[in-house]
Every structure is written in structure tokens, then in C-alpha cells.
N, C-alpha and C positions, 0 to 999 in steps of 0.2 A: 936583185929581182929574180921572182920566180920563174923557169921554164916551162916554158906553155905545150902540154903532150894532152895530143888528142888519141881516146883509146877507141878504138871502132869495132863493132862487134854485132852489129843487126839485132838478131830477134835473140843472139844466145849470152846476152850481157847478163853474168850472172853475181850476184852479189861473193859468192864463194872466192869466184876467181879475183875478183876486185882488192879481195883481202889483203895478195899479194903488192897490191900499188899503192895499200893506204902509207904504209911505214914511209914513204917516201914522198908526203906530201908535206913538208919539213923544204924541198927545196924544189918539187914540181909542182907544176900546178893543174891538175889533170882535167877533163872535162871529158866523159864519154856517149858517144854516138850510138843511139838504138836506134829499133824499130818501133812502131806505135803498136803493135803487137807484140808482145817478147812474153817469151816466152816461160818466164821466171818473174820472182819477186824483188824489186831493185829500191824499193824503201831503204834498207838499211844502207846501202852505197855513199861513202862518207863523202861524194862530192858530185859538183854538176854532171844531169845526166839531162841529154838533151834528145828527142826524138825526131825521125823522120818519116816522112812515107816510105813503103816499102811496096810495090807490086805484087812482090815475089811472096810478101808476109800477106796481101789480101785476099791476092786467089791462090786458097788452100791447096784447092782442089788440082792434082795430079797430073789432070788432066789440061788443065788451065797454066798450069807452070811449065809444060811441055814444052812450047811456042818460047817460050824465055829460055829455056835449054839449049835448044837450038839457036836462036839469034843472039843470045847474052853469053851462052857456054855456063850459064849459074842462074840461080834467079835471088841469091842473096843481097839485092838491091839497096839501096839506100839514096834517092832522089834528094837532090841538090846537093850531095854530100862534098861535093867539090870545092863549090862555092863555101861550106862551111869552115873548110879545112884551112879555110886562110888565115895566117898568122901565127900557127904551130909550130916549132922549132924539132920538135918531133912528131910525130904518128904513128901510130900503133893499133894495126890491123890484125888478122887472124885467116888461115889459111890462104894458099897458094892459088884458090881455084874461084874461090869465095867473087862475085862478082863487085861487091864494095869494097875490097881488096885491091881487082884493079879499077875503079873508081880511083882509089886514094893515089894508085899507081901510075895514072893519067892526070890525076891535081899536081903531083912534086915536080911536074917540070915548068908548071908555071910559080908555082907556092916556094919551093925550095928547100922543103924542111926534110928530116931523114923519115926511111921507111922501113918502120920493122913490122915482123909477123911472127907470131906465135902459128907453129902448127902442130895440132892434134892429130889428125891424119895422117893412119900408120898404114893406110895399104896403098898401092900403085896406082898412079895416073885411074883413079874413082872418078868413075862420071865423064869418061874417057871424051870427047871429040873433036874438029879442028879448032872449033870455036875455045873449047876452053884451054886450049893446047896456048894459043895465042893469048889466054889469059896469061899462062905459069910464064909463058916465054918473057912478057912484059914485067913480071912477078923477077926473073932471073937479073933481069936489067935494073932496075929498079928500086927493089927492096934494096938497102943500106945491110940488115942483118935479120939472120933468118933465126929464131929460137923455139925449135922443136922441143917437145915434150916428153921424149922419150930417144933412146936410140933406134930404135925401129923407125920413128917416124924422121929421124936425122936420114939413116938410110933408104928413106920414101922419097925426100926430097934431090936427094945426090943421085937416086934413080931418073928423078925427072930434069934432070939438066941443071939444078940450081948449084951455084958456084961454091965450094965447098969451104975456102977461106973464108966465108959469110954464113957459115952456119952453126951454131952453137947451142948444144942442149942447156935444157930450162927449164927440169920440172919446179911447178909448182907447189907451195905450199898451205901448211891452216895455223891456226893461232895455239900453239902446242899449251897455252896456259888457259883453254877454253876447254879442249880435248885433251882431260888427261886421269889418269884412274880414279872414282870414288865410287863406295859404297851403293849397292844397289838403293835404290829409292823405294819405300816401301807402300806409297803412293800408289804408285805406276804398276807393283807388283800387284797391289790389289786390284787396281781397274784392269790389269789384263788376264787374270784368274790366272795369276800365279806364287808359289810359296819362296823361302829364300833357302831352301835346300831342293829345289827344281834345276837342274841342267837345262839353261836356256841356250838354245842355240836362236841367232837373231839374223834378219838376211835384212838392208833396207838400199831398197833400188824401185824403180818403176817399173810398174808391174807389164812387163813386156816379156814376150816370148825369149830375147836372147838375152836376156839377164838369165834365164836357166831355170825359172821358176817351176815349169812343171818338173824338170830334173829332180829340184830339193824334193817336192811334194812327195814325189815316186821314192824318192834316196829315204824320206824322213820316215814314210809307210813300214819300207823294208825296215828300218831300225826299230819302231814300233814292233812291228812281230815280231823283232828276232830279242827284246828286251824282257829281264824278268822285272824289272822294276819303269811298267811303261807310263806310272799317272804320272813320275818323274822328269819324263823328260817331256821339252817344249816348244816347240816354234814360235816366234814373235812374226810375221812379216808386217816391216814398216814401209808404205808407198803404195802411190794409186796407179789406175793406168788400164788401157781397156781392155788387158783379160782380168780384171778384178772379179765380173760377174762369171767366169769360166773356172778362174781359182777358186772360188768358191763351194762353185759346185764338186770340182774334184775333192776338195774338204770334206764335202759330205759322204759323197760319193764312197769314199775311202773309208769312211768311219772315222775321222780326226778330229770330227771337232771339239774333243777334251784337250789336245795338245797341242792343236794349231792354230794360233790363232793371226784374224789382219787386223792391224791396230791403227792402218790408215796413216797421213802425212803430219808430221812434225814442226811446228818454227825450226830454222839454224839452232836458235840460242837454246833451245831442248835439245838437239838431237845428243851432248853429251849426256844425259842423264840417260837418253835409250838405248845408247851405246853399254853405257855402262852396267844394264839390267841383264849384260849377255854373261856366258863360260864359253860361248864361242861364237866368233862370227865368219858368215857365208857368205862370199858371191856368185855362185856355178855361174860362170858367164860364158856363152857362148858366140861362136864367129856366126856373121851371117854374109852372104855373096857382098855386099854394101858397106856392110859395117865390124868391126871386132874392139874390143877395150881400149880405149885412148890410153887411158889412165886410171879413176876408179877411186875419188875423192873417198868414197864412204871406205875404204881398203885402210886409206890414212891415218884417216877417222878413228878408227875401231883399234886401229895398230897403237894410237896415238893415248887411247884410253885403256892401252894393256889387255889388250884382249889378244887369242889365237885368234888368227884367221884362216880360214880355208876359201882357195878358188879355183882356178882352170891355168890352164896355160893356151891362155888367148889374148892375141893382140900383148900390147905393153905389161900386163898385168905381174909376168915373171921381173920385171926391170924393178917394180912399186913393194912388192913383196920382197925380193928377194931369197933369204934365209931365215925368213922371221913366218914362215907360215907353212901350209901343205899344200899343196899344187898338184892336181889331180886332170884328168883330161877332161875336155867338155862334153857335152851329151851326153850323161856316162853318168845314173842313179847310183848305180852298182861301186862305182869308185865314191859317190858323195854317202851312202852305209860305212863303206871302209873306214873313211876320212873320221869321219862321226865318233864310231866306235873307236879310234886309237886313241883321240883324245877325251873323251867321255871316260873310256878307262884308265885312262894315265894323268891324273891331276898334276903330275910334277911336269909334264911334257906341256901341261895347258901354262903354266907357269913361266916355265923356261920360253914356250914363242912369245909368251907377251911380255916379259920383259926384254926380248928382242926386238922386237916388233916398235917398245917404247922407244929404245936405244935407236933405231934405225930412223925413227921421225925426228927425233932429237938432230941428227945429224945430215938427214937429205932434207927434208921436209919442213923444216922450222921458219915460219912465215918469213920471221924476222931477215934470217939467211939468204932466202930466194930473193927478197926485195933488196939486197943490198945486193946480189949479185945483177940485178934489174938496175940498180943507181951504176954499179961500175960499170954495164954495158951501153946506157945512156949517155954518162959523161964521156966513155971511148969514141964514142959516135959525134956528138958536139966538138971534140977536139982536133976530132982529125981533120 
């Protein structure tokens, strides 16, 4: 008989990260807990996915989740979530602070089943107060095992009191025979008004301030000017998000619109073909007081299809990368021309990171890998 592992994840249950549970549904039987709001696409998620109400997911607004900060210490809710949790032999939450976290963490002493959490969160007691203090404190008792995403966020949690023989890093991984090098598509290059001897550099994130985006803009400008051969080279950015209408303007603004172009959001089952339309891919990512790079899926992605990559050294992002790319500082146009120009001039340099890059997904990153190391952490948990 199947193991019954409930996966809990509110509004950020995302089909990408789920790829990592499918391999293992051969001997568990999973079922995961949203929100009626979520904030992604969960079609393709190969197993039950059951919704609940969320407070925290109705009132958006700031200023309305405030009052739940204070009294909750979180407002990532999940109502009756308790009651659902009954009959699970495991459970599988996400962050230390997350309030359906401790939801799950207040059902295991009645339910009895084990309590793990994945945590993304690489910066210090975020979101700091008593309230939510008394979340992690419950989170330290409680959780069975902790599996952090990075080693930065290993050492977020051993900052905030969690018990250190219960912690064990966990990145994730993607389906390395989905994401892996072919030929640009000549499709794609047509509808984006681009040729196949074009240097495509490719950025694809959400169009948010600290993904870095006015950075590239500024970085791609200056290489514009400083090239003799400018109708050459190209920007793809792939992703929406609400400075869309602001990037844009800076496009014009600048004079770019023959090299820049936004080509908007992709299915999953495309994005290797837009991956693969690049000679180089970007994430100027930048820290912000709240937030800096968990991880940085699309980093993988691009690595995983032989591409160089270039990014910052923020948050996790040196751990994901590696030796397989260029790492440059954030906010910093000036360092993303540099970056540009070393590999724009050096085809063999583009060459040598992305078969790095391949070689290093192959061996951290390969879906297959991470879910059997997810079966050996389960089955250690059941047994003991």
C-alpha cells in the first residue's frame, strides 16, 4: 500500500516544483493543499490537488493582511487545513514562518504523522515579531525534518533556533530530458524579428524591479553604443509583470526597439525551445530589504539547455551557478556591458560555460536525483 504525503503549499503550489514529487509516485501517494487563489498554473500537476479558503489569499490588499500579521504572525492561511490533514503518514509543508505551516504544526499532535518543510528563505528572522517567533519556535519542536534549498537558507534556519540534526539541504530539481541543448527554432526566430547569426542574449523572469530588469536595459544600451556591429546583437525578454508598461517605455525611450524586444509568457513545455533561441542567458538579480534569490529555476533551465549564463551574487544564486557562469554584482549596468562583451567576443568561452553549466545540471539538478533523494529522506522518517 501506498504512503499517503500530503504536500502543503497555499497560493505558491507551483507545477515546476511538483516535478520534483512526480518520480515518486511509484510508492507515495501524494495529494496537495492550495489556495483557491494560487497564484500559478496547476493543470499539469500529475496528482490530486485540492483547494482551500485562504483569508490571507482574499484580502490582497496590504493593508487588510496587516491585522493577520499581527494576530497570525503570517497571513499564509489555509482554513480547515487541520481537519484535512487527517490520515497522512507524512506532510509536507514549506517555510518556517508560513502560517499553514504552523497550521500543520498544531494538526501532528493530534494526526501523528511526520512533519517536513522545505525552506526557501535565505534571509533572517523576515517578517520579524512575537507572533511569528512563536510560529518558528512550534516549527523547531515539531517539524520531523527541515530541507532547505540552499546553504544560505540551511544557515537562516540554524540562525533562528531550528535544531540542526534535522536539517538537510535539498535543492531542487527540472526534467534534464525536457531542458536540454537544440537548435535554435527558426519559427520563433521569425516571430521575434530575429536572424540565426544574431547574438541573442535572453533574460526570462517577471517583470519586477529586482529581477534587475532596468539594470539589463541600461547594461544592453551601453553595449549598443559601444558595438560596431549593433543590428547584431538582441534582447529577448520573456515574462510579464507590472513594470511591463515602464520597460517599455525605457525601450523606446533609449532607442532599442530594433534589438529589444518583449515576447511575453510562455507554456513550461516551450520554454526549452526559448531557452534555447539564446548565445547567452541573464538574470541581473537584485537583493531587496524583503527579498534576494531563493534559487532561480530559469538559472537551471538555461544551464540545463547549454547555454552561458550570467547573474549577480545575490541571495543563493552563487550556490546554483556555481563555476558554470559570470557573476557580477547587482545594480551594476556597468558590470552587465562587461559581462556581455567578454562573452559576445569569446565564442569558445560561450562554449566551455555551457557545457559546464550542462555537466553541473546533470549532476546537482537532475529531477530524477533530487526525488530519490526526497524517497531516502521519507522512508528515513517512517522508519524511525
Amino acid at each position: 500500500m501506498k504512503k499517503r504525503v500530503a504536500i502543503v503549499r497555499g497560493p505558491n503550489l507551483s507545477s515546476w516544483e511538483m516535478q520534483n514529487f512526480s518520480p515518486l509516485m511509484d510508492e507515495f501517494e501524494f495529494c496537495a493543499y492550495t489556495s483557491y487563489f494560487n497564484n500559478f498554473d496547476l493543470t499539469t500537476i500529475p496528482f490530486e490537488v485540492k483547494k482551500l479558503f485562504s483569508v490571507g489569499q482574499f484580502v490582497k490588499a496590504r493593508i487588510l493582511r496587516k491585522p493577520m500579521n499581527i494576530w497570525m504572525g503570517d497571513y499564509h492561511d489555509l482554513q480547515g487545513l487541520g481537519s484535512a490533514l487527517s490520515g497522512y503518514e507524512i506532510v509536507h509543508s514549506v517555510e518556517s514562518y508560513y502560517y499553514c505551516s504552523y497550521q500543520a504544526g498544531l494538526a501532528k499532535k493530534k494526526n501523528n504523522y511526520k512533519l517536513v518543510l522545505t525552506v526557501w528563505e535565505n534571509i533572517p528572522y523576515i517578517y520579524y515579531s512575537e507572533v511569528s517567533m512563536r510560529n518558528r519556535s512550534l516549527m523547531a519542536h515539531q517539524a520531523d525534518l527541515f530541507l532547505p534549498t540552499s546553504e544560505r537558507a540551511k544557515e537562516v534556519l540554524i540562525l533562528e533556533g531550528m535544531p540542526e540534526e534535522k536539517i538537510k539541504v535539498q535543492m531542487p530539481g527540472i526534467d534534464i530530458k525536457h531542458f536540454h541543448p537544440m537548435d535554435k527554432d527558426k519559427e520563433y526566430l521569425s516571430l521575434f524579428n530575429c536572424s540565426e547569426d544574431d547574438i541573442i542574449v535572453l533574460f526570462v523572469a517577471n517583470l519586477y524591479r529586482e529581477k534587475g530588469i532596468y539594470d539589463l536595459i541600461y547594461g544592453f544600451k551601453r553595449l549598443i553604443d559601444r558595438s560596431a556591429n549593433k543590428s547584431k546583437l538582441k534582447l529577448l525578454i520573456a515574462g510579464r509583470g507590472k513594470e511591463k508598461d515602464r520597460v517599455e517605455g525605457w525601450i523606446k525611450k533609449l532607442d532599442l526597439g530594433n534589438n529589444v524586444h518583449l515576447i511575453g509568457s510562455y507554456n513550461y513545455a516551450l520554454m526549452p525551445k526559448i531557452h534555447n533561441l539564446a548565445d547567452i542567458f541573464i538574470l541581473p538579480s537584485l537583493p531587496t530589504p524583503n527579498w534576494q534569490e531563493q534559487f532561480g529555476y530559469v538559472l537551471i533551465e538555461s544551464m540545463a539547455t547549454g547555454k552561458p549564463v550570467i547573474s549577480t551574487l545575490s541571495g543563493s544564486i552563487p550556490e546554483v551557478v556555481g563555476d558554470a557562469g559570470i557573476l557580477i554584482q547587482s545594480n551594476d549596468f556597468y558590470s552587465i556591458t562587461s559581462a556581455l562583451e567578454e562573452l559576445i567576443n569569446d565564442p569558445r568561452k560561450r562554449a566551455e560555460l555551457g557545457k559546464q553549466g550542462r555537466l553541473r545540471v546533470e549532476k546537482l539538478f537532475d529531477v530524477n536525483k533530487v526525488a530519490n533523494s526526497i524517497r531516502q529522506h521519507y522512508n528515513e522518517l517512517l522508519t524511525r
